[in-house]
N, C-alpha and C positions, 0 to 999 in steps of 0.2 A: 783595466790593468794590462800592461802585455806580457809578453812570455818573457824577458828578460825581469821583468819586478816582481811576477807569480816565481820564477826560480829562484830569485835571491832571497825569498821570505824563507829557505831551505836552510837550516843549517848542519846538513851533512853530516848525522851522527850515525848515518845506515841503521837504525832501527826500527825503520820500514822495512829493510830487505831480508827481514827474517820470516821463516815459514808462522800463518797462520792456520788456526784449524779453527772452522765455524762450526759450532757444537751447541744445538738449541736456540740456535739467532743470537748468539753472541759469538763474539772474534776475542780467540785467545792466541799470545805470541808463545813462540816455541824457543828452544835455545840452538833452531837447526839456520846458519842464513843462506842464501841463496847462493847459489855456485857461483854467480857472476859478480857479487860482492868483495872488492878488495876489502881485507881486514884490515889493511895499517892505512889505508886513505881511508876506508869508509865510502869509497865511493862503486858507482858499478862502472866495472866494466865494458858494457856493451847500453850505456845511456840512450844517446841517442836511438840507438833501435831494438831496446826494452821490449816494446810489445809483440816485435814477429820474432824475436827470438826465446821469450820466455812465457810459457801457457801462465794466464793470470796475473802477468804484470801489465799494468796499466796507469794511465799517464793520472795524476792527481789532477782533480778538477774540484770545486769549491762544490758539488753536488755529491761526489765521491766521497767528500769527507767527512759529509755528513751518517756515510754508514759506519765510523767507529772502525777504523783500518789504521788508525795511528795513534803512537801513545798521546796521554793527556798532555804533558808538556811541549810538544810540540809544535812550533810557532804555527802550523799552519791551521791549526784547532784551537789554540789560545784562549780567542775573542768567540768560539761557540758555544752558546749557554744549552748547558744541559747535554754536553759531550757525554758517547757512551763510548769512551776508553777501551783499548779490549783490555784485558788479563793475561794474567802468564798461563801458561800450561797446569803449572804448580796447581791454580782454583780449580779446575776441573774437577775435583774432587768434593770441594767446599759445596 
């Protein structure tokens, strides 16, 4: 696959670019997003140079995905059986 067909399986809802907290070996989403997230495009910012500008952002790769960093719906996790989803903030308690 190249790098223009891995980014069009994206569809730009920015709810990757929201803080997670790893709590127990699991990834829970917060309702804080990242400072470089535009809210009315959903897009970021500083895209292209993501990882030297941001501690802990990092490029999605088909390996990555398999640690459960993005919601269940998500085209890029769709086809992954036995996805572990993170949760919201809210379960932490649960």
């Amino acid at each position: 696959m190249t790098e223009e067909e891995w980014e069009a399986i994206c569809e730009r809802c920015g709810r990757c670019c929201y803080e997670k907290i790893d709590s127990n070996a699991k990834i829970y989403y917060t309702a804080i997003p990242c400072e470089h997230l535009d809210l009315n495009t959903r897009l970021c910012r500083i895209y292209a140079d993501r990882e030297q500008h941001r501690s802990g952002c990092v490029a999605l790769t088909p390996e990555l995905l398999k640690q459960g960093l993005l919601p269940a719906d998500c085209p890029y996790v769709a086809d992954l059986e036995d996805y572990p989803a993170p949760l919201m903030e809210d379960d932490l308690d649960d």
